[in-house]
C-alpha angles and dihedrals in degrees: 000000000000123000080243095056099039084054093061095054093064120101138039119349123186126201115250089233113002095061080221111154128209138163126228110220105169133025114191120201087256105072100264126129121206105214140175119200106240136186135245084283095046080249103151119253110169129020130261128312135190115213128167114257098227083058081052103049085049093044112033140051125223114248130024106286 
């Protein structure tokens, strides 16, 4: 992964069918994400996660919907 691509993966993240919001916070070269679940405010609920991008990209849509 590029420094461009990993760039683009940082923000706010919701769920395709579940509405659930995180925030990616860290991308490492090796495909991982570094997420917190957040609320409606980006206000953090659970601690920190580590999913594979290419799960994220499936699974989540960029922005808070």
């Amino acid at each position: 992964m590029t420094a461009k691509e990993r760039a683009r993966l940082h923000g706010f993240w919701t769920h395709k069918k579940t509405g659930q919001r995180i925030a990616i916070s860290r991308v490492t070269l090796y495909g991982e994400a570094h997420a917190r679940k957040v609320n409606s405010l980006g206000h953090e609920v659970r601690p920190k996660e580590i999913m594979l991008v290419r799960d994220l990209k499936e699974d989540y849509v960029k922005g808070m919907i």
